[in-house]
C-alpha positions as CSV (number, residue, x, y, z in Angstrom):
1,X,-55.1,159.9,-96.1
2,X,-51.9,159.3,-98.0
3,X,-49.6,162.0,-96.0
4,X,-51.3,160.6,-92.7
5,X,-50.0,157.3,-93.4
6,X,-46.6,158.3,-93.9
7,X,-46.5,160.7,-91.1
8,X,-47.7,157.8,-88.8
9,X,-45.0,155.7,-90.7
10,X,-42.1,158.3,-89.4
11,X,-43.7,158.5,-86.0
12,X,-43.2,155.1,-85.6
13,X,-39.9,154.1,-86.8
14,X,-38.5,157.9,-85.0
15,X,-40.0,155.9,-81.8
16,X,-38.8,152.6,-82.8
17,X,-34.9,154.2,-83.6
18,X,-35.2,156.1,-80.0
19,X,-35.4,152.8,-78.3
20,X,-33.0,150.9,-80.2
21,X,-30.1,154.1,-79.2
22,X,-31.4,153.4,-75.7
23,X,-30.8,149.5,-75.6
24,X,-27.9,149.4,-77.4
25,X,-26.3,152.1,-76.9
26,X,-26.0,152.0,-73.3
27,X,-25.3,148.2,-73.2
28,X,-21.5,147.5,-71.5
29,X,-19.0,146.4,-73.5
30,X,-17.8,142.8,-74.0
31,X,-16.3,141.8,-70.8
32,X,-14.5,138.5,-72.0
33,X,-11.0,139.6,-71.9
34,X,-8.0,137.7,-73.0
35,X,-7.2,134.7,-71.2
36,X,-3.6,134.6,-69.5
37,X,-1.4,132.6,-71.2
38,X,1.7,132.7,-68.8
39,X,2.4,134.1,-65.6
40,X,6.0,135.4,-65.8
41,X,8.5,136.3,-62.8
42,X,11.9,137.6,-64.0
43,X,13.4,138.3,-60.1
44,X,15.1,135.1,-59.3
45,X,18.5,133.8,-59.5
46,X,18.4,130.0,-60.0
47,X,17.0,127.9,-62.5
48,X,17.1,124.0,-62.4
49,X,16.1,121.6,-64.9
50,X,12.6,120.6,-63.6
51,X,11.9,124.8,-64.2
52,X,12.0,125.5,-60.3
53,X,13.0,129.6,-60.0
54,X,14.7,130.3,-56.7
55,X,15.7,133.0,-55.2
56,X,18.3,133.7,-52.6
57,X,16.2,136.5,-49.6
58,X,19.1,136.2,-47.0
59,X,20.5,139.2,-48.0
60,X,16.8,141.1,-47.8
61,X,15.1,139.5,-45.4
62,X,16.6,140.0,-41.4
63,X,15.5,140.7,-38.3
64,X,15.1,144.5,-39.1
65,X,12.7,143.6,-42.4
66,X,10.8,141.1,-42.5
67,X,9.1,142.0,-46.1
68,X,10.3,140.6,-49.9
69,X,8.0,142.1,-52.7
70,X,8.7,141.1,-56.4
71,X,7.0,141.8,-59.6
72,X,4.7,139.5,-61.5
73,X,3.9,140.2,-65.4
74,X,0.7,138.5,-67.5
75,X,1.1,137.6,-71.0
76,X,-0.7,139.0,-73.1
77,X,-0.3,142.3,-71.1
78,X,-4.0,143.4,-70.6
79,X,-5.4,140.1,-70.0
80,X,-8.5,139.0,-68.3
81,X,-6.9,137.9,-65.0
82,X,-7.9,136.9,-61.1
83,X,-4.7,136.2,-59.7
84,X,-4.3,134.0,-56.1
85,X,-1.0,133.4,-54.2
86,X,-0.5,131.0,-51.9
87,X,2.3,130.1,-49.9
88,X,4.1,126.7,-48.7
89,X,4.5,126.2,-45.9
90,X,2.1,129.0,-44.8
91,X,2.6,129.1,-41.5
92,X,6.2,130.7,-41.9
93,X,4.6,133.4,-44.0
94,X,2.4,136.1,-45.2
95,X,1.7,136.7,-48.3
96,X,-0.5,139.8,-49.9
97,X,-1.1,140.4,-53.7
98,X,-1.3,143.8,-55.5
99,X,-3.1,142.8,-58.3
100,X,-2.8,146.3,-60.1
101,X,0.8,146.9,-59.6
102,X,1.3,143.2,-60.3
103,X,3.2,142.7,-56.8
104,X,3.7,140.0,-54.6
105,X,3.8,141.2,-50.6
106,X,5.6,138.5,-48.9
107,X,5.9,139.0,-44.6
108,X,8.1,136.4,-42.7
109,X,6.9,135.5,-39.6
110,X,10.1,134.7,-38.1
111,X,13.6,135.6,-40.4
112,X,15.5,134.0,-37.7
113,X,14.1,130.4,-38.5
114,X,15.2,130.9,-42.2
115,X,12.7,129.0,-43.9
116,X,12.5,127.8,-47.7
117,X,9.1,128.5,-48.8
118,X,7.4,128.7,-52.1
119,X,5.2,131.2,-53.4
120,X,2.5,130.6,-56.0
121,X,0.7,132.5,-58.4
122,X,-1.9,130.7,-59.8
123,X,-4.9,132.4,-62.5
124,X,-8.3,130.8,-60.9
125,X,-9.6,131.2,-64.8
126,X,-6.7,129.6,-66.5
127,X,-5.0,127.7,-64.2
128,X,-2.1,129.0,-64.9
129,X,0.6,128.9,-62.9
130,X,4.0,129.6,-61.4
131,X,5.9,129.0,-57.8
132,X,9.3,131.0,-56.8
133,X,10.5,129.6,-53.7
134,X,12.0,131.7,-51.1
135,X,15.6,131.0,-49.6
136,X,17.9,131.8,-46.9
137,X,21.1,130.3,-49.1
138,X,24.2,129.3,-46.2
139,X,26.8,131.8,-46.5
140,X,29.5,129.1,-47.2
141,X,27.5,127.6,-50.2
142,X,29.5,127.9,-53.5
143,X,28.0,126.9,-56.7
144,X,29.6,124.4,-58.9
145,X,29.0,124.3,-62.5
146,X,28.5,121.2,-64.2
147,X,31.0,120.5,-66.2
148,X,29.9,117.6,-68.4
């Protein structure tokens, strides 16, 4: 009676140890990733004091090609991200995200008109976000510093 208790003791828990492997060890990992801190965009030429990046596409952007792409980077790097971009005024653009290669697809509808427009990246989880806007700068502009 002795042994048949222990054998049905070792049954069990060999059935009970079976099922635990099968639940958890087949359960998916954690999916909360990182949040994104910051949104960062190195290609751009101007800063002003407000934080405004700008970037001059008159020497990209022409009849010919109508396309600017530029590269977005997420801090931390492998953070849990779902990127937007939107575009002001949108009727003077296209704009297409590449969310693995990090790259912004932006299509002018019309170079000739030579709009200003801004793009922005915005993280729907964080809402974090940052705007580079678009310029044709006049070929006669020259840049002053300020001397104060």
């Amino acid at each position: 009676m002795n042994k048949m208790v222990v054998l049905f003791l070792a049954m069990i828990l060999s059935v009970l140890s079976i099922m635990g492997i099968a639940v958890f060890g087949t359960a998916p990992e954690s999916g909360s990733r990182e949040p994104v801190r910051a949104i960062l965009i190195d290609d751009f030429d101007d800063l002003n004091s407000a934080g405004d990046m700008f970037k001059d596409v008159g020497y990209i952007v022409d009849l010919n090609n109508n396309l600017f792409t530029f590269h977005y980077a997420l801090e931390p790097i492998k953070a849990g991200a779902d990127i937007r971009v939107s575009a002001s005024p949108s009727s003077a653009v296209n704009v297409q995200i590449d969310p693995v290669e990090q790259m912004v697809y932006v299509f002018f509808n019309d170079p000739s008109r030579r709009p200003m427009v801004t793009i922005t990246l915005r993280d729907v989880r964080t809402e974090n976000s940052v705007a580079l806007t678009l310029w044709f700068k006049p070929s006669g502009h020259v840049d002053v510093p300020d001397l104060d």
